[in-house]
DOPA-393355 format. One record per residue (C-alpha): x, y, z; residue in one letter. Coordinates in steps of 0.2 Angstrom, whole numbers, padded with zeros to 4 digits, always signed. Layout:
N
XYZA...
//
This chain:
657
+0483-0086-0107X+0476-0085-0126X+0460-0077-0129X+0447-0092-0137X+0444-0089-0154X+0426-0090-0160X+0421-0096-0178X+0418-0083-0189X+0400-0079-0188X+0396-0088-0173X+0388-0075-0165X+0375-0072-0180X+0359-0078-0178X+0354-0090-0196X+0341-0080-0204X+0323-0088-0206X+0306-0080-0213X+0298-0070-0200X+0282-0077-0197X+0267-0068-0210X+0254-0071-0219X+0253-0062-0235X+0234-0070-0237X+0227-0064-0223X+0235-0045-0225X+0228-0046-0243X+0209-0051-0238X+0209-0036-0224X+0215-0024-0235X+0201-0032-0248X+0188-0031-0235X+0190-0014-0232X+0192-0007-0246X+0176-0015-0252X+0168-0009-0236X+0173+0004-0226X+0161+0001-0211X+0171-0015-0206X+0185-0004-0203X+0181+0000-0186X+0179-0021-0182X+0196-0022-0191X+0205-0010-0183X+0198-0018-0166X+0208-0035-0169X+0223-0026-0179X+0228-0011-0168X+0232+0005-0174X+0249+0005-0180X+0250+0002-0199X+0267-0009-0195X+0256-0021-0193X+0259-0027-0209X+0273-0036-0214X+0273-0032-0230X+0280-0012-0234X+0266-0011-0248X+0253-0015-0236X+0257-0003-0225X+0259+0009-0237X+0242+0004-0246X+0234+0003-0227X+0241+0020-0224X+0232+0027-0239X+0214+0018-0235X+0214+0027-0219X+0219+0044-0225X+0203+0040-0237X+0191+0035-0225X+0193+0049-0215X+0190+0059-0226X+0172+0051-0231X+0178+0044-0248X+0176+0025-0252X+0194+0016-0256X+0189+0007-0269X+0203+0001-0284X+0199+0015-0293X+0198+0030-0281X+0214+0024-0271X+0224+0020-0285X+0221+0037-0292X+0226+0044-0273X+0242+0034-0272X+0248+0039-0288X+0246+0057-0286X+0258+0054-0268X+0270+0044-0279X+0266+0028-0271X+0257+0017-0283X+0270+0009-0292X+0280+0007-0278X+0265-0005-0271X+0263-0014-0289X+0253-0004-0295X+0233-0004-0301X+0231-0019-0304X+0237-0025-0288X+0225-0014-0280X+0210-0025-0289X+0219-0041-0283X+0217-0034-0264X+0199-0030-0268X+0195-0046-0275X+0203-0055-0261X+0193-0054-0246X+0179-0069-0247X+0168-0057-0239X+0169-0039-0232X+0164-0047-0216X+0179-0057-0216X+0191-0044-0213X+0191-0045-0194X+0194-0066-0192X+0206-0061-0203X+0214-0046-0196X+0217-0055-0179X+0226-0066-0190X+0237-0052-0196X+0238-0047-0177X+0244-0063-0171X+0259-0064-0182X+0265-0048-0181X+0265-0053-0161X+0275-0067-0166X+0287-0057-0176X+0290-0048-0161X+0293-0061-0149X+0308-0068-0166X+0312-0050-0164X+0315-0050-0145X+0321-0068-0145X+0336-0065-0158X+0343-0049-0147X+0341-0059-0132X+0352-0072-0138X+0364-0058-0144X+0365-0050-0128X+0367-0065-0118X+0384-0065-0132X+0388-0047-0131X+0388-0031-0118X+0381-0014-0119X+0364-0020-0118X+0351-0017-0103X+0348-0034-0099X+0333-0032-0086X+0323-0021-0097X+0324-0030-0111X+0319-0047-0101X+0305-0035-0096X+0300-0029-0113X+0299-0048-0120X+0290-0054-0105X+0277-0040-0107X+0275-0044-0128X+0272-0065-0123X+0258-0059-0110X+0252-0049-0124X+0252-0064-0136X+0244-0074-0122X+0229-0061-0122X+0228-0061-0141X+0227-0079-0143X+0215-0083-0129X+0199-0090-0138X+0181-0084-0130X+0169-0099-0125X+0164-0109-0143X+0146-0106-0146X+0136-0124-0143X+0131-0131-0159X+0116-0129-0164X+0114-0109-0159X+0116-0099-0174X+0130-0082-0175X+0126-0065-0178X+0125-0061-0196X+0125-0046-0204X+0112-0034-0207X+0107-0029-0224X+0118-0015-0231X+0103-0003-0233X+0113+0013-0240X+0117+0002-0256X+0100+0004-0260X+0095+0020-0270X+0090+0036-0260X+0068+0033-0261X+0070+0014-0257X+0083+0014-0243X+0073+0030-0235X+0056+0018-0236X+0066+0004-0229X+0074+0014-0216X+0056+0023-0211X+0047+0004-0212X+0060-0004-0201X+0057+0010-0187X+0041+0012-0190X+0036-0009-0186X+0053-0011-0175X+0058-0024-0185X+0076-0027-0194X+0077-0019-0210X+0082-0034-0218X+0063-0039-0221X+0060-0022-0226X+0075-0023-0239X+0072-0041-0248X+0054-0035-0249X+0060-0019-0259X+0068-0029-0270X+0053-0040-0272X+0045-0024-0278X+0058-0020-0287X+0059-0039-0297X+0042-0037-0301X+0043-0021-0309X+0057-0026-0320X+0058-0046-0322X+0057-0050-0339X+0055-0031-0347X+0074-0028-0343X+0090-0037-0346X+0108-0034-0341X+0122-0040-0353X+0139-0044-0346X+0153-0042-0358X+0148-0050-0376X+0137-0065-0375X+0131-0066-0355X+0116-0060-0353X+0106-0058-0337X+0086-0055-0333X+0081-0047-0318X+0069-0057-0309X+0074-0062-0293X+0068-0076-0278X+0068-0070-0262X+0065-0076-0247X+0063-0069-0229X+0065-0082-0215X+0059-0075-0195X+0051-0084-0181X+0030-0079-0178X+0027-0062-0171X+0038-0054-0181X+0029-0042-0190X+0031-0051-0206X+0014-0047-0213X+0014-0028-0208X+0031-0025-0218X+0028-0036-0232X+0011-0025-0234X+0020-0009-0234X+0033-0014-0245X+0023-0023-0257X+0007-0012-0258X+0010+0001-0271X+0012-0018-0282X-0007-0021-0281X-0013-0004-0281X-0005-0001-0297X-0010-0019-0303X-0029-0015-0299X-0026+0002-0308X-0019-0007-0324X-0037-0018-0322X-0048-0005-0321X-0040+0005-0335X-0040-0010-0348X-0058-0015-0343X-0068-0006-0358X-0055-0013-0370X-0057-0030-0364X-0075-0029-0362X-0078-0021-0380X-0066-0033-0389X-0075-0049-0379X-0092-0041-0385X-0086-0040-0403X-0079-0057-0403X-0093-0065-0396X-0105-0055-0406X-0095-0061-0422X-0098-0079-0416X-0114-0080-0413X-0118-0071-0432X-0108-0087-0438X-0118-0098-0428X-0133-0089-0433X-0127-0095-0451X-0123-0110-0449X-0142-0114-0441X-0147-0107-0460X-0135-0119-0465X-0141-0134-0458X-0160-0130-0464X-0155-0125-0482X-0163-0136-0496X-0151-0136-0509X-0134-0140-0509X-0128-0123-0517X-0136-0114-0504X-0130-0124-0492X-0111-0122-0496X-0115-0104-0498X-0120-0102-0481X-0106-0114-0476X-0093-0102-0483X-0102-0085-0475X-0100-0093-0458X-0084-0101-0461X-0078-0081-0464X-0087-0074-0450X-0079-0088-0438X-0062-0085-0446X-0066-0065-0441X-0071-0069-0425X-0054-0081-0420X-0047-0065-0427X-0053-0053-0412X-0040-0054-0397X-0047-0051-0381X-0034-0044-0371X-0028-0052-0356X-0032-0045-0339X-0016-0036-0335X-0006-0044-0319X+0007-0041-0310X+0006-0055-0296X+0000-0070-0295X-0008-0080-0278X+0005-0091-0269X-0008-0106-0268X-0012-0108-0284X-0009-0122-0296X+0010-0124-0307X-0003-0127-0322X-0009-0111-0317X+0005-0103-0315X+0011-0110-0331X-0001-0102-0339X-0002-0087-0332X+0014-0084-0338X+0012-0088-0355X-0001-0074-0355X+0009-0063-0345X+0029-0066-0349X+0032-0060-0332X+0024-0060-0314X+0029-0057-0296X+0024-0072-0284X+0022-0063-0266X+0015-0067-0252X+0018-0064-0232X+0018-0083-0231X+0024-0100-0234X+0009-0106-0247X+0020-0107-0260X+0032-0119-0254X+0019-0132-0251X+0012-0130-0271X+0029-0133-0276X+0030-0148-0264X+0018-0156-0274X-0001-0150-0264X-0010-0151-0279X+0001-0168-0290X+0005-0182-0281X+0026-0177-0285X+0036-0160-0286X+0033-0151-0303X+0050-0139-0301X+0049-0135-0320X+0041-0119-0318X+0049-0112-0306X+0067-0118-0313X+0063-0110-0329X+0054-0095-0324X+0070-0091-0314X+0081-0092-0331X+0070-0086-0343X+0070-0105-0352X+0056-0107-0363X+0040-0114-0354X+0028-0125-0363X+0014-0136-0355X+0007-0146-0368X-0014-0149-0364X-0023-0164-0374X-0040-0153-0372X-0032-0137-0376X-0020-0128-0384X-0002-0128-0377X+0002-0115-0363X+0018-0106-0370X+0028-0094-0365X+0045-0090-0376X+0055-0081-0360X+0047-0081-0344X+0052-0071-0329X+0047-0076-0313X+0048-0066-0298X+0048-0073-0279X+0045-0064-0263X+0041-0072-0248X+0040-0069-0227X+0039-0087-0218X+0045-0095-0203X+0063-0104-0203X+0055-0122-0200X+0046-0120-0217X+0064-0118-0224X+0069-0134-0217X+0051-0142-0224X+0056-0137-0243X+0074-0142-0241X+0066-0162-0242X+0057-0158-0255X+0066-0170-0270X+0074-0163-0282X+0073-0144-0274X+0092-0147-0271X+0096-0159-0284X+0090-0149-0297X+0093-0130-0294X+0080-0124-0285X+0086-0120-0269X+0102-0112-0278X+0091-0100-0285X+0085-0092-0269X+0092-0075-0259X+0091-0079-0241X+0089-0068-0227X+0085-0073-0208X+0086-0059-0201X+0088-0059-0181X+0073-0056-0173X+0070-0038-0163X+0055-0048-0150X+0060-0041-0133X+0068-0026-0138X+0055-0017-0147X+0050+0003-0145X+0030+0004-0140X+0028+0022-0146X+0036+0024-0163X+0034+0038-0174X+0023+0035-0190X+0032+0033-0210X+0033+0050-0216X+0019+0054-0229X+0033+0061-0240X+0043+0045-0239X+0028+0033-0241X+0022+0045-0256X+0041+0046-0265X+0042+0026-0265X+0025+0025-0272X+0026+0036-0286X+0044+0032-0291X+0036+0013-0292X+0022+0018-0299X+0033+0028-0314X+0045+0014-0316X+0032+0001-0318X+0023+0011-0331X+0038+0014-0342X+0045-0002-0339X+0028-0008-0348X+0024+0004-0361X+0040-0004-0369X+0037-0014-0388X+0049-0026-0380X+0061-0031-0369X+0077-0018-0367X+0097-0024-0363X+0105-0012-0352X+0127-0016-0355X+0139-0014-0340X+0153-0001-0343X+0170-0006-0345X+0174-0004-0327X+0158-0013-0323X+0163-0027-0334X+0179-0028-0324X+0172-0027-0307X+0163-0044-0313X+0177-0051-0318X+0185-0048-0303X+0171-0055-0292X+0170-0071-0303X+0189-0074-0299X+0186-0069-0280X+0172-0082-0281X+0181-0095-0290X+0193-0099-0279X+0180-0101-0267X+0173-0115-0276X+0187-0125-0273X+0186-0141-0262X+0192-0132-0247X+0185-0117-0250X+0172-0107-0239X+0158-0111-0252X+0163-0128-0257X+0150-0136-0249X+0136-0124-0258X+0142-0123-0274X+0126-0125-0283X+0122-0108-0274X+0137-0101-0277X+0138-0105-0295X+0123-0096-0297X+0128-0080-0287X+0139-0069-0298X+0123-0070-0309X+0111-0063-0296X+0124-0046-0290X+0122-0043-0311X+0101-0044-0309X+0103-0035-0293X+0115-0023-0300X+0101-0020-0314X+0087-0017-0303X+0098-0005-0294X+0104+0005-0311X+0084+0006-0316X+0079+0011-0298X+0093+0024-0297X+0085+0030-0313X+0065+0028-0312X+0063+0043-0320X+0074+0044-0335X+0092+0038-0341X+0091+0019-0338X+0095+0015-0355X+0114+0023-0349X+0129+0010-0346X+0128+0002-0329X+0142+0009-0321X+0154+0000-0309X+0148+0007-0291X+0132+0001-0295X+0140-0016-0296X+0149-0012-0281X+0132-0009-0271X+0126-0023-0278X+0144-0035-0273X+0140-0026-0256X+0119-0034-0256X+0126-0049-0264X+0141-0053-0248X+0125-0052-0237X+0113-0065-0245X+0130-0075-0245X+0134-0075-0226X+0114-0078-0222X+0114-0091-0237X+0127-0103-0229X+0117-0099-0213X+0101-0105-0223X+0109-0120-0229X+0115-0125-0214X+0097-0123-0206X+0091-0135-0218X+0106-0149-0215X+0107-0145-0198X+0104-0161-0194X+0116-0169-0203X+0130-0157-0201X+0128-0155-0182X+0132-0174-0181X+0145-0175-0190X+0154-0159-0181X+0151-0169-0165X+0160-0183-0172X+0176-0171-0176X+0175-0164-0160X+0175-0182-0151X+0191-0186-0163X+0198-0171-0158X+0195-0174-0137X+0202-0192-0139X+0219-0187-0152X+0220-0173-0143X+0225-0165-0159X+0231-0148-0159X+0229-0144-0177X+0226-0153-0193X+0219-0152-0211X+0204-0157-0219X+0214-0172-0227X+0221-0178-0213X+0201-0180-0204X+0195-0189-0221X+0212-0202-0215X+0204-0202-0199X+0185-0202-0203X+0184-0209-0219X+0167-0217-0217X+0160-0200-0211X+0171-0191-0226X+0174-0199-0239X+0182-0183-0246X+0190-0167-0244X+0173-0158-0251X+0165-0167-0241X+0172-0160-0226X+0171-0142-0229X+0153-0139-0224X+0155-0146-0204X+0174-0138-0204X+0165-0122-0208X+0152-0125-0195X+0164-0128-0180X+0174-0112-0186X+0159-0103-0185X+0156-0109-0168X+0174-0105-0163X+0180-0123-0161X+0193-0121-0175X+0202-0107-0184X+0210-0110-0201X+0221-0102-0209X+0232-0106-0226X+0248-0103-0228X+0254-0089-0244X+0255-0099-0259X+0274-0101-0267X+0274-0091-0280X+0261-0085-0292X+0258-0101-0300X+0263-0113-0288X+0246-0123-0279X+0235-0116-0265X+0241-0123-0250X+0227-0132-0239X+0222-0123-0223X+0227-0128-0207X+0214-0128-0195X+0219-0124-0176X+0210-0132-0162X+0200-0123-0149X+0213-0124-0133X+0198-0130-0122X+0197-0145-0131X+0212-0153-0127X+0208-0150-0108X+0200-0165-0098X+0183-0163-0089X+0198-0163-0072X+0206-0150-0081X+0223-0157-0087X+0228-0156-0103X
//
């Protein structure tokens, strides 16, 4: 009897890709290396076993951020670069500049985990392929322990079963954690003060650290610049804004943080008194001497005395308009007060620092005081645009560069109150805000706390005091340039953001924010640079971990940004998710892309963009999961992302799916 022949190759198994995700691995190398304190978080999801990745230069590059990070040294592109070529493994990997595309990848540092359980999942999957493939063979072939290699796959699909097993979504409507505010980006004397603050009022640092920046904005806004590359050139006046429920202690921090502000601003008053009251003596008493004339004047007989007397005053009055009676020196300005007011306070002052522990301002802005809106000021004084309030009973307020600074405590519903204000989203205003909403510490809070420590309150207020003093001693405003590694580490981020600005991308739906945000890591990355050196060498290059710290301050006010926007179009947005969720129930739909629900929902979303906001929202509240597929090739189109549905979804209220 003849043995059956079998086609040649019939007992291999075709080839197919394994399943990856080069995206993914790149974003949680790219969040770690632009953070190192979401390694722990990361390594939760991803295990501990570099072969993780399916990529050989991942792992090898993975490999290398650990060894760096347990030594204490930060694995940003420069530093591990410089540590893989010295092993012989940078060009192996692709070199430097593939290091800056990982650390440009991660939308956020606090995306590495989501991220990283994507990572997980696949290299799961690969080893259920893995298993699958020498099943089959050994169903073909003999030699092989059949029983424990059933055992071994059974064991990695119950493993798989674990990993994909989605916690409970969070209702919608309840907001997330987000993350606390990166205090050891701050320099040494501010992040102390914040640290001793926030203990000190058992409240987040978050309020603590906006506030310092507020500080911070005030002493610099308009005195300083920052140029990035040739031609962009930043001030460094910020708007800030601190949202909490009541109780929280707003006041007492905002006090703390803000004080050495006013004591220094009544100091500047009390120094420039005598001059102001000498020169208004002087001008007044040259006024009333050409009045005096003029009374001659008007009694004088003839008319060559009279137009002699005429010409003496005329003089004296010229002398007179020629005094200057210096302003009142001001750093701050009331939070109720008028936008003519305002205006021209400005124009006397160029700068000014709006604070206040309350929600005042938002009401002027509103329109308290005119029967619409009057944004003008506030846009400008943001940018620095020339400010000019003409007055038919005066002379024209004017003010060639203003700088504007914002630092405000209120309660979230006053949030939602300014977001219907017209125009403040139409027009920029609420793009030109840093949020942070903090979560609140009520219930949790330590009775007996130990006081700030004299030597800390003391450094913060004499590193201000310095600051501010050299800061305005100066004939006129001062450009500090980034370094040519700071000039890249902008670049990088501006690419990193711009393809987040895309119509499915995670800032799509606040791109007027976004647009704006590259712009405020340069101002913060300023204030930093000057607060590092309050007492001398400012005037040096800002160098590229400064910009670092600032990205690092920056990923924060982005994740509570889009928490803030999605406060103030709650409503809205809330709606529309349920919609997709009832779409979802009735197709019982197990994954899809935003294109497809525009097909579905047209009348809900009329477009992709439109979408991105409520997809974003039910991700965050664990409905969905996207994920995009590696783009083919370098130059080929980003794929869409897929967006996987929350298994309990597809489940009846009886249980069958």
């Amino acid at each position: 009897m003849s043995t059956p022949q079998h086609a040649p190759g019939a007992n291999v198994i075709p080839m197919m890709e394994a399943p990856n995700s080069t995206e993914a691995e790149q974003i949680v190398i790219g969040a770690v290396m632009a953070d190192p304190a979401v390694l722990s978080e990361v390594e939760e999801e991803l295990g501990q076993d570099p072969a993780v990745f399916y990529r050989p230069a991942h792992e090898t590059i993975w490999r290398a951020i650990l060894v760096l990070v347990a030594e204490g040294i930060p694995p940003n592109p420069i530093i591990l670069a410089d540590h893989m070529a010295k092993a012989g493994d940078l060009q192996r990997v692709g070199g430097a500049s593939y290091l800056h595309t990982l650390y440009g990848a991660a939308p956020t540092a606090r995306s590495g985990p989501y991220y990283a359980t994507i990572v997980r999942e696949h290299a799961n999957r690969r080893q259920i392929a893995e298993l699958g493939t020498r099943l089959i063979q050994a169903a073909r072939e003999t030699g092989e322990d059949h029983d424990e290699l059933v055992a071994t796959a059974r064991q990695a699909l119950d493993l798989t079963t674990v990993e994909e097993r989605w916690p409970a979504p969070t209702p919608i409507g309840q907001q997330g954690p987000l993350p606390t505010f990166p205090v050891d980006a701050l320099p040494a004397w501010v992040a102390e003060q914040v640290a001793a603050i926030a203990e000190f009022t058992q409240t987040p640092a978050d309020m603590a650290a906006t506030m310092a920046l507020a500080a911070l904005s005030t002493a610099a806004g308009g005195r300083v610049h920052v140029q990035i590359r040739n031609g962009w050139v930043e001030q460094t006046n910020l708007y800030l804004v601190v949202a909490m429920p009541p109780a929280s202690r707003k006041s007492d921090v905002f006090a703390a943080m803000t004080r050495p502000i006013y004591d220094i601003e009544a100091a500047l008053q009390k120094d420039a008194q005598p001059s102001i009251i000498e020169a208004k003596v002087t001008k007044e008493a040259a006024e009333a001497q050409a009045e005096a004339i003029m009374a001659k004047a008007r009694k004088a007989g003839g008319a060559v005395a009279t137009s002699t007397l005429v010409a003496e005053a005329a003089g004296l009055r010229m002398e007179a308009e020629s005094i200057t009676v210096p302003h009142t020196p001001r750093l701050t300005a009331d939070d109720d007060l008028t936008t003519e007011t305002l205006t021209k306070l400005l124009a006397a002052h160029g700068s000014l620092g709006v604070l206040s522990p309350e929600g005042d301002l938002f009401d002027v802005i509103a329109g308290r005081y005119s029967s619409r809106p009057n944004l003008g000021v506030f846009l400008k004084g943001h940018k620095g645009e020339r400010l000019r309030a003409e007055r038919i009973t005066r002379d024209a307020d004017f003010a060639e560069k203003p700088a504007l600074t914002i630092g405000v405590t209120l309660q979230p519903s006053v949030l939602t109150d300014l977001a219907q204000t017209p125009g403040a989203r139409g027009r920029g205003l609420l793009a030109r805000f840093l949020f942070a909403l903090p979560a609140s510490t009520l219930g949790y809070r330590k009775v007996v706390v130990a006081p700030v420590p004299e030597r800390t309150a003391r450094s913060y207020e004499s590193r201000l005091t310095t600051l501010i003093h050299t800061l305005r001693d100066l004939p006129e405003a001062a450009t500090i340039k980034c370094s040519g590694l700071a000039d890249q580490a902008v670049i990088k981020l501006q690419e990193a953001i711009e393809l987040q600005l895309r119509p499915d991308g995670a800032l799509a739906h606040i791109d007027d924010w976004a647009g704006k945000y590259v712009g405020a890591v340069a101002r913060i990355a300023g204030l930093l640079h000057l607060a590092d050196r309050a007492t001398g060498g400012w005037g040096e290059p800002i160098e590229a971990t400064t910009i670092e710290r600032a990205i690092a301050i920056g990923e924060y006010y982005t994740a509570h940004a889009l928490a803030a926007f999605d406060l103030m179009d709650t409503d809205a947005d809330s709606g529309k998710a349920q919609l997709v969720l009832d779409w979802i129930r009735r197709t019982k739909v197990t994954g899809f892309k935003a294109h497809e629900l525009v097909t579905a929902r047209r009348r809900t979303f009329p477009t992709v963009s439109s979408t991105a906001p409520v997809l974003r929202l039910l991700e965050e509240h664990g409905y969905l999961r996207g994920t995009r597929p590696p783009r083919n090739g370098s130059r080929g189109k980003l794929p869409a992302i897929t967006y996987r549905v929350q298994p309990s979804l597809l489940v009846d209220d009886d249980g069958a799916e």
